[in-house]
N, CA, C and O atoms as a Tripos MOL2 file, in Angstrom:
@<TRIPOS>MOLECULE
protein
  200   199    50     0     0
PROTEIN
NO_CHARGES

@<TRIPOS>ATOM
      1 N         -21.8560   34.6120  -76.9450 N.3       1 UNK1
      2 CA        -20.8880   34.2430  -77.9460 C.3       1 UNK1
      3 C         -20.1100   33.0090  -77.4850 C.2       1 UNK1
      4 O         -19.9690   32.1780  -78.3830 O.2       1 UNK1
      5 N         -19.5810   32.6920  -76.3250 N.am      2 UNK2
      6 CA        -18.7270   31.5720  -75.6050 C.3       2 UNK2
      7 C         -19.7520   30.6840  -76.1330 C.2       2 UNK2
      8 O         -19.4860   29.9470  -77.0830 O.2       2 UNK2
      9 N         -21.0130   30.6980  -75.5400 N.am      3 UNK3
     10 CA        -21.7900   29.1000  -75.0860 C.3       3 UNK3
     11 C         -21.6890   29.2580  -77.0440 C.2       3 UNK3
     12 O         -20.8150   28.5630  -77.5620 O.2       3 UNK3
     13 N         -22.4240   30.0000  -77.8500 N.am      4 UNK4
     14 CA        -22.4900   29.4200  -79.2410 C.3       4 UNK4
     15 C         -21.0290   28.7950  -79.5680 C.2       4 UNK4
     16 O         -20.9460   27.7550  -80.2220 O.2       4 UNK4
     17 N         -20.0050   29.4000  -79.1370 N.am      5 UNK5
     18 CA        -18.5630   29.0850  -79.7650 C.3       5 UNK5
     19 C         -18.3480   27.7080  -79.1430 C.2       5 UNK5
     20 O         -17.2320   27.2270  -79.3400 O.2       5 UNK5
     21 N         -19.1900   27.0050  -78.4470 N.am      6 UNK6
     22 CA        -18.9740   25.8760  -77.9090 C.3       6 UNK6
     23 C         -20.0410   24.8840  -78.1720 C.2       6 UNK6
     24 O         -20.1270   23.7350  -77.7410 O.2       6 UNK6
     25 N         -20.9490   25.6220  -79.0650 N.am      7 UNK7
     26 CA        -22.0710   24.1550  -79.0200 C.3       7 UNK7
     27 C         -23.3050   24.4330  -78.5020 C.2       7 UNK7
     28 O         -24.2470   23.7770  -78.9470 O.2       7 UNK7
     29 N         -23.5170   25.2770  -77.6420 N.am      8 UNK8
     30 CA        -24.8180   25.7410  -76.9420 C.3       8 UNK8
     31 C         -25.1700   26.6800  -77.0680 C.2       8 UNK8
     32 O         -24.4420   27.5480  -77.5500 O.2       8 UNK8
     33 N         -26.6050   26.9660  -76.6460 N.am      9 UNK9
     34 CA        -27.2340   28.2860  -76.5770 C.3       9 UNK9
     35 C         -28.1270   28.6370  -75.6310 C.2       9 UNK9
     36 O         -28.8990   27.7540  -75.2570 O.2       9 UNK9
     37 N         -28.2320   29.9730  -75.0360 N.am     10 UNK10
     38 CA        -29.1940   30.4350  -73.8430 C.3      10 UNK10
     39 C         -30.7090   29.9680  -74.2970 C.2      10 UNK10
     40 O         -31.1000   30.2270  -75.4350 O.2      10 UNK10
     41 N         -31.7950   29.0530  -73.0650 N.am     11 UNK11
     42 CA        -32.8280   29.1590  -73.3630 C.3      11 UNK11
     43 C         -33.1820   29.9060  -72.6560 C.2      11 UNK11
     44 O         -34.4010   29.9830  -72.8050 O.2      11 UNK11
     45 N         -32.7710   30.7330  -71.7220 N.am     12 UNK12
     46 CA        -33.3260   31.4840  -70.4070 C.3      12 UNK12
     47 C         -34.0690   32.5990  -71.3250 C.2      12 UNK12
     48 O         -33.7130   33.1080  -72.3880 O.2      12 UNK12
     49 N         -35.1940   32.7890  -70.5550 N.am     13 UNK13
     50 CA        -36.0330   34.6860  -70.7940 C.3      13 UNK13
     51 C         -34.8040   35.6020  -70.4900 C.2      13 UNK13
     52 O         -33.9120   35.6440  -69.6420 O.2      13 UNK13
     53 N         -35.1840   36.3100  -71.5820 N.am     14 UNK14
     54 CA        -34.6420   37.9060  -71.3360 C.3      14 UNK14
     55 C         -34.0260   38.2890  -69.6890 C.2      14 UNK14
     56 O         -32.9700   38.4340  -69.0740 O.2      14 UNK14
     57 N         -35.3270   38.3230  -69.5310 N.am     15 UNK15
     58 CA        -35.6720   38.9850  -68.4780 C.3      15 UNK15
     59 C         -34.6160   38.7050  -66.9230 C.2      15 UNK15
     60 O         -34.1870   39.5860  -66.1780 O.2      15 UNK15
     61 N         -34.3550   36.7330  -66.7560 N.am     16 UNK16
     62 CA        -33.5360   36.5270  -65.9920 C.3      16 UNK16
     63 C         -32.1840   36.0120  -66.5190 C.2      16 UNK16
     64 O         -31.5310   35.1810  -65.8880 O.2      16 UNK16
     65 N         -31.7260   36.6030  -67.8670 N.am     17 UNK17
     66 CA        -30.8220   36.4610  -68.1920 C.3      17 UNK17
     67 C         -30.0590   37.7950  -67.6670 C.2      17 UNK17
     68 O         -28.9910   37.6880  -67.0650 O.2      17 UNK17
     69 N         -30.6050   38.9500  -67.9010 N.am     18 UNK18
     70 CA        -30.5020   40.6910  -67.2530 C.3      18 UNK18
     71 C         -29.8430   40.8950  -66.0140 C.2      18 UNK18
     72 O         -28.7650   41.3430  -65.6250 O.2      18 UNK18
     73 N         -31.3480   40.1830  -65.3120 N.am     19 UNK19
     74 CA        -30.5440   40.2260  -63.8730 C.3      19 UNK19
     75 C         -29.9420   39.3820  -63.2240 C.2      19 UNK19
     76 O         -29.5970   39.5060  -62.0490 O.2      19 UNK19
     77 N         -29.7630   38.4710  -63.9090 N.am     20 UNK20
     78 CA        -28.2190   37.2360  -63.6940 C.3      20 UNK20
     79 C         -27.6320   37.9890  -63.8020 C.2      20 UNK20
     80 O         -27.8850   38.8640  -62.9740 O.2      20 UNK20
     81 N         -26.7150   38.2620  -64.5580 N.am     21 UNK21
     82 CA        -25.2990   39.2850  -65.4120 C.3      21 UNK21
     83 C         -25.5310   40.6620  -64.1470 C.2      21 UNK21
     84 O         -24.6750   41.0970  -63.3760 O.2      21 UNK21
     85 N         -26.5800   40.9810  -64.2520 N.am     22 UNK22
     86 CA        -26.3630   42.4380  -63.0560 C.3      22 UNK22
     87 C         -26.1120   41.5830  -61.5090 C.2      22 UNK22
     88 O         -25.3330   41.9580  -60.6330 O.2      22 UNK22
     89 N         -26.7950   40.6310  -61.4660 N.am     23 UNK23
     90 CA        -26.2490   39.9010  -60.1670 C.3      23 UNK23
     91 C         -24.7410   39.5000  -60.2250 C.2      23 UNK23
     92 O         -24.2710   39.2870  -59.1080 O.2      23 UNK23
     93 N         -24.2730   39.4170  -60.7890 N.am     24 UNK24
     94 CA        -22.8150   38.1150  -61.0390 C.3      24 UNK24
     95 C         -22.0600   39.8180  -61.2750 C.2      24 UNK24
     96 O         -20.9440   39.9600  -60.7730 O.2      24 UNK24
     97 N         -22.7590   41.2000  -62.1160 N.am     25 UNK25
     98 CA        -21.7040   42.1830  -61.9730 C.3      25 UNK25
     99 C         -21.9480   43.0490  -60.9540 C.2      25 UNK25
    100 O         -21.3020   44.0930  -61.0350 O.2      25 UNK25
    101 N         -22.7470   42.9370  -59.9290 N.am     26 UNK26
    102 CA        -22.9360   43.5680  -58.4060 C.3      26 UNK26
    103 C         -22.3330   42.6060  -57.8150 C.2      26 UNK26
    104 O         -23.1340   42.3920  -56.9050 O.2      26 UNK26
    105 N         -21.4270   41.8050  -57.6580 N.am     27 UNK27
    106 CA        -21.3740   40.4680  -57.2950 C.3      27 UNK27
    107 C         -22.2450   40.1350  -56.4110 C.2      27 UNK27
    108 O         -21.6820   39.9440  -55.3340 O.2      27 UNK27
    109 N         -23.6740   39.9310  -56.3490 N.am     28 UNK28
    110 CA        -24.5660   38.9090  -55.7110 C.3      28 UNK28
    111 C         -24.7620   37.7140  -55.7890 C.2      28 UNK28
    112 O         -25.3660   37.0420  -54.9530 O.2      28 UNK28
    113 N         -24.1830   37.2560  -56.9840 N.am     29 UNK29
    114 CA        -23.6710   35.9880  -57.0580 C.3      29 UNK29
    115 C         -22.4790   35.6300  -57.3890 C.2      29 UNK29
    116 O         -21.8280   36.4390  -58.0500 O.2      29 UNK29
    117 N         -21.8150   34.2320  -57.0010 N.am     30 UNK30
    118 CA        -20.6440   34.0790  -57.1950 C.3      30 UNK30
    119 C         -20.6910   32.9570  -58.4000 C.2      30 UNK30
    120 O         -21.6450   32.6020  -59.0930 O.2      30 UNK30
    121 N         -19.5120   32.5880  -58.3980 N.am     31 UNK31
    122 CA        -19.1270   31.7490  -59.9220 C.3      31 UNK31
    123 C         -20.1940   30.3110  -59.6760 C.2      31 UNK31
    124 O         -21.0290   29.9570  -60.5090 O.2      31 UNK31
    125 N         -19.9250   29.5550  -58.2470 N.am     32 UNK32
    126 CA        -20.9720   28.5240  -58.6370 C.3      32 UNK32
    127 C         -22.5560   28.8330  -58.9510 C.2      32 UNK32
    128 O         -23.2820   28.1350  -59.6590 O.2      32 UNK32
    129 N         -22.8770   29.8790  -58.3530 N.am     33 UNK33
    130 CA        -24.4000   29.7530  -58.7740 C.3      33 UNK33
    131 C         -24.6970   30.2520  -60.2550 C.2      33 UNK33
    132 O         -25.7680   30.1030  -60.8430 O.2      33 UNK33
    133 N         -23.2660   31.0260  -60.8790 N.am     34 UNK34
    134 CA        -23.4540   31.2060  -62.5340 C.3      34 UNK34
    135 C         -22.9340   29.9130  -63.2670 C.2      34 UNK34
    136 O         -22.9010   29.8980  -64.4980 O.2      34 UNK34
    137 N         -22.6250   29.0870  -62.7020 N.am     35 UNK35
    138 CA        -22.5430   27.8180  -62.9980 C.3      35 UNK35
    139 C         -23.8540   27.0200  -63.4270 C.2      35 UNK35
    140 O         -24.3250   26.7140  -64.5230 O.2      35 UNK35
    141 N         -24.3270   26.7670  -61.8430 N.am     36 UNK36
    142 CA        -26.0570   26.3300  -61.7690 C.3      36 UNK36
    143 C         -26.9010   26.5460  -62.7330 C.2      36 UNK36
    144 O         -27.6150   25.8050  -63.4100 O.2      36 UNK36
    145 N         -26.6480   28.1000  -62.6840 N.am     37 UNK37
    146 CA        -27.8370   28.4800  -63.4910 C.3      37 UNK37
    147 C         -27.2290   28.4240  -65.1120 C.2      37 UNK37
    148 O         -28.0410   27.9660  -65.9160 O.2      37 UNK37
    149 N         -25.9890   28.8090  -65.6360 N.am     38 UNK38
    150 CA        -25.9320   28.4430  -67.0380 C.3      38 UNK38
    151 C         -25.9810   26.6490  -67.7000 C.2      38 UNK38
    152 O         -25.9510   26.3710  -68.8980 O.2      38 UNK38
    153 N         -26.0640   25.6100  -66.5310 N.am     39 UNK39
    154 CA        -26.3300   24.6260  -66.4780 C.3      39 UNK39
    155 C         -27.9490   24.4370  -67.0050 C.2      39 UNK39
    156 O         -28.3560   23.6920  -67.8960 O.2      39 UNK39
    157 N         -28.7070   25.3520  -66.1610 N.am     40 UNK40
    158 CA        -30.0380   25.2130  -66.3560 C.3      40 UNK40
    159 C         -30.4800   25.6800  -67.3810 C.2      40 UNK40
    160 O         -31.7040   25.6020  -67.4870 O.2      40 UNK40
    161 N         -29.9330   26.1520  -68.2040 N.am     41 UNK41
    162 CA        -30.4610   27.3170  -69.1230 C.3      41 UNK41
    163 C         -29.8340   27.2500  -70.5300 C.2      41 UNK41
    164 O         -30.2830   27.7520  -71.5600 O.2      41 UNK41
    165 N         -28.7140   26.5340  -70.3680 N.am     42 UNK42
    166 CA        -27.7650   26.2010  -71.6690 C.3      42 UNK42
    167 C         -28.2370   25.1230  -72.0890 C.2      42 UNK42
    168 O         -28.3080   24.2950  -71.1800 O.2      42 UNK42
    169 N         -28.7290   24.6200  -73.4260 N.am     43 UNK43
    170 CA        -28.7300   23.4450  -74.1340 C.3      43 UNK43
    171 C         -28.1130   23.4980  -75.4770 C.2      43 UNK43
    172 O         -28.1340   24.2500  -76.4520 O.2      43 UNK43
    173 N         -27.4920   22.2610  -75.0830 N.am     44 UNK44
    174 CA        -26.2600   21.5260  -76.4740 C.3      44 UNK44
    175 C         -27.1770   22.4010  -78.2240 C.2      44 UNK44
    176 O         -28.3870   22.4600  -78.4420 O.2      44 UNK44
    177 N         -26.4890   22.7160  -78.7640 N.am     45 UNK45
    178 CA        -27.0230   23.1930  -80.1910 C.3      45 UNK45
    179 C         -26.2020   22.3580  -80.8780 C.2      45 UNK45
    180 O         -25.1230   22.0150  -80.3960 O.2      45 UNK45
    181 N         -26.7230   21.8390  -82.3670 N.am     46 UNK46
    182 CA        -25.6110   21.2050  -83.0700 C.3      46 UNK46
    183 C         -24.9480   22.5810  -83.9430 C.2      46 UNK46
    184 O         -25.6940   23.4680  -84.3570 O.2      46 UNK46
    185 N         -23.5570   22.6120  -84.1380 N.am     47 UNK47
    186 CA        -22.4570   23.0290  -84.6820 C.3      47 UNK47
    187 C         -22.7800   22.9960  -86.7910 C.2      47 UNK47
    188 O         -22.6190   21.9720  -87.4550 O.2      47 UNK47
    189 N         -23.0280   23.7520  -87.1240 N.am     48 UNK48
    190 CA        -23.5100   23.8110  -88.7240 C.3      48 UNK48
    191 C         -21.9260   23.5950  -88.8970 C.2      48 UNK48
    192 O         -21.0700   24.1170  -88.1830 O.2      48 UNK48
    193 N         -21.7060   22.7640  -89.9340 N.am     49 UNK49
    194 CA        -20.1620   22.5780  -90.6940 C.3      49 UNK49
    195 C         -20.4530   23.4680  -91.5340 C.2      49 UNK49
    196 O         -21.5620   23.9000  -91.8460 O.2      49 UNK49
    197 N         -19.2840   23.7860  -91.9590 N.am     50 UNK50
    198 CA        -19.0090   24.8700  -93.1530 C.3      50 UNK50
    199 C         -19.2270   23.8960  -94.6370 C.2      50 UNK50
    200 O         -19.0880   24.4180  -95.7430 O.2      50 UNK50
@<TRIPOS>BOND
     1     1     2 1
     2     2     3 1
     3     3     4 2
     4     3     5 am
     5     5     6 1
     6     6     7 1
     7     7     8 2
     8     7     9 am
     9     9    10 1
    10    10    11 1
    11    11    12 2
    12    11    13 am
    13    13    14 1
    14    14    15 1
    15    15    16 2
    16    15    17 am
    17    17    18 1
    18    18    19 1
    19    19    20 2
    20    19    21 am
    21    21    22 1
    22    22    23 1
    23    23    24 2
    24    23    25 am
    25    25    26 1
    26    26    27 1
    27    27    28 2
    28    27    29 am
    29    29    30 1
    30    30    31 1
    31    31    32 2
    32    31    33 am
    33    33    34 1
    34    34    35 1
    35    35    36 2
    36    35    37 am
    37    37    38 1
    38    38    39 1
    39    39    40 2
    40    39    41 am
    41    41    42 1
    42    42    43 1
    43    43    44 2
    44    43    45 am
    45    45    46 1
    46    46    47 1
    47    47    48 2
    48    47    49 am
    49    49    50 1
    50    50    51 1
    51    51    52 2
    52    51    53 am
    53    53    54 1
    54    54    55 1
    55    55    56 2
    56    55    57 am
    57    57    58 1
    58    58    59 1
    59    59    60 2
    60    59    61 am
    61    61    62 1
    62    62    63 1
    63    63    64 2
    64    63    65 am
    65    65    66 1
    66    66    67 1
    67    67    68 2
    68    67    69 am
    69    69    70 1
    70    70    71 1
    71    71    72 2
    72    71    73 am
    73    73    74 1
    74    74    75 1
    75    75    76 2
    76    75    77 am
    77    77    78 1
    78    78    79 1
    79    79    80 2
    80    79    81 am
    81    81    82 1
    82    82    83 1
    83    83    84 2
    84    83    85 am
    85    85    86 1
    86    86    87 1
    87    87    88 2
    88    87    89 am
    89    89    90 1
    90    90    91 1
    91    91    92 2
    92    91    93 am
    93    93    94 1
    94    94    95 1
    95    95    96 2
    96    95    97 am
    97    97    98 1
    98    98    99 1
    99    99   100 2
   100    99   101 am
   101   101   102 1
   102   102   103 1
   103   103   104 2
   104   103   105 am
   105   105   106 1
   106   106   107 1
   107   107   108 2
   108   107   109 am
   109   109   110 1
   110   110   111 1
   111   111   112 2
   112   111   113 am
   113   113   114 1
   114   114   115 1
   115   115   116 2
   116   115   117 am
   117   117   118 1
   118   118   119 1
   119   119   120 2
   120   119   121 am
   121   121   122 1
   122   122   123 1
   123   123   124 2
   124   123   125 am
   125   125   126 1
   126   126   127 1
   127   127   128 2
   128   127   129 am
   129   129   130 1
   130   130   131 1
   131   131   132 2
   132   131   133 am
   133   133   134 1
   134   134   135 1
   135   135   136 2
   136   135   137 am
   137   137   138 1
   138   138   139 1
   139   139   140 2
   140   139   141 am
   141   141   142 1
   142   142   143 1
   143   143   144 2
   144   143   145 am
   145   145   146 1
   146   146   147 1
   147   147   148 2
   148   147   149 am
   149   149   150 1
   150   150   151 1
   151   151   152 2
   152   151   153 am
   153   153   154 1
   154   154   155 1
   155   155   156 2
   156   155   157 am
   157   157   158 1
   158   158   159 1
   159   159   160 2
   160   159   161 am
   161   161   162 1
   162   162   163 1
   163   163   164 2
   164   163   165 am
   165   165   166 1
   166   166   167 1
   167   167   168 2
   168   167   169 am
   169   169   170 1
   170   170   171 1
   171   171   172 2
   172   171   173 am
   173   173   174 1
   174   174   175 1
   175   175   176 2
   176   175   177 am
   177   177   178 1
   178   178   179 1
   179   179   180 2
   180   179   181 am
   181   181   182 1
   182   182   183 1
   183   183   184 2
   184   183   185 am
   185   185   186 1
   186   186   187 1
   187   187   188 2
   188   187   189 am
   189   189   190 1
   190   190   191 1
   191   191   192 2
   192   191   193 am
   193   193   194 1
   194   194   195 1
   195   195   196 2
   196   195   197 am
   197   197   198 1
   198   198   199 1
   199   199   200 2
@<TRIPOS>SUBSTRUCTURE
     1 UNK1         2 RESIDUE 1 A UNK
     2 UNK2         6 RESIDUE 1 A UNK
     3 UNK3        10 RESIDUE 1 A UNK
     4 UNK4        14 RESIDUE 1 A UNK
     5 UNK5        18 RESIDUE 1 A UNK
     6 UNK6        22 RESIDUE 1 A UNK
     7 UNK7        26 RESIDUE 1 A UNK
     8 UNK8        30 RESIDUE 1 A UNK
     9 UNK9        34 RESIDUE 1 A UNK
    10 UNK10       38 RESIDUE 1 A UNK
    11 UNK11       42 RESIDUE 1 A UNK
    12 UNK12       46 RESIDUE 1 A UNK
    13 UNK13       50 RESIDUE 1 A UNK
    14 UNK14       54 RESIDUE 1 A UNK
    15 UNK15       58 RESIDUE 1 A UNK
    16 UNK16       62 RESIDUE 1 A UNK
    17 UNK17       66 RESIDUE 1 A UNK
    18 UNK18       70 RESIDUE 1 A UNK
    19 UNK19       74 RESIDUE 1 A UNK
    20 UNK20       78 RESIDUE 1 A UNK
    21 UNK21       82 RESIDUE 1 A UNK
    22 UNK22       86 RESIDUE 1 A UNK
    23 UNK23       90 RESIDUE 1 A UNK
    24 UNK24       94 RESIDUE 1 A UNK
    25 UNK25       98 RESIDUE 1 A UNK
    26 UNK26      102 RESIDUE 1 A UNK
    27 UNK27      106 RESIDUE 1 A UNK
    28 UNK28      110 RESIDUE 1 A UNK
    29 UNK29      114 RESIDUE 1 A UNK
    30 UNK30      118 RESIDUE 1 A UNK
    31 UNK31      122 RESIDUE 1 A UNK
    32 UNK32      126 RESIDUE 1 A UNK
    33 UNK33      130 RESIDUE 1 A UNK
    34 UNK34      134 RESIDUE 1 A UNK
    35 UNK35      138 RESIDUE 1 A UNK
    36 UNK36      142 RESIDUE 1 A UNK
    37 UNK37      146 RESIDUE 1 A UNK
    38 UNK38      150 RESIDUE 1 A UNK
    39 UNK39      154 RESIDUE 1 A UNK
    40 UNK40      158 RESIDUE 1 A UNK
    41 UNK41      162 RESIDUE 1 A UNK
    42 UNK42      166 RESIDUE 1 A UNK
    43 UNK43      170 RESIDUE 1 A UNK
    44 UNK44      174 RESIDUE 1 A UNK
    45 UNK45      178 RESIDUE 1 A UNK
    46 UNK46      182 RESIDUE 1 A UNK
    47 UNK47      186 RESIDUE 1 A UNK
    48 UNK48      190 RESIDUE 1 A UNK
    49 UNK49      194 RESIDUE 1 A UNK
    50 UNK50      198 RESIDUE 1 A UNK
């Protein structure tokens, strides 16, 4: 919901979108590497006007 409310959207698989989020909520990862990776995985969407 954030990345759409901003313009973007997940291209990541399912699959390592899952265990991102279970990594980042076991904390196995910390904020920069959910950085990295929503870097890698987020691309710009255009915004539909009303």
């Amino acid at each position: 919901m954030f990345l759409e409310m901003n313009g973007y959207r997940l291209e990541a698989p399912e699959v390592d979108a899952v265990e991102t989020m279970l990594a980042i909520a076991a904390r196995k990862r910390d904020e920069k590497e959910l950085s990295a990776w929503l870097k890698k995985n987020a691309v710009r969407w255009p915004i539909k006007s009303a």
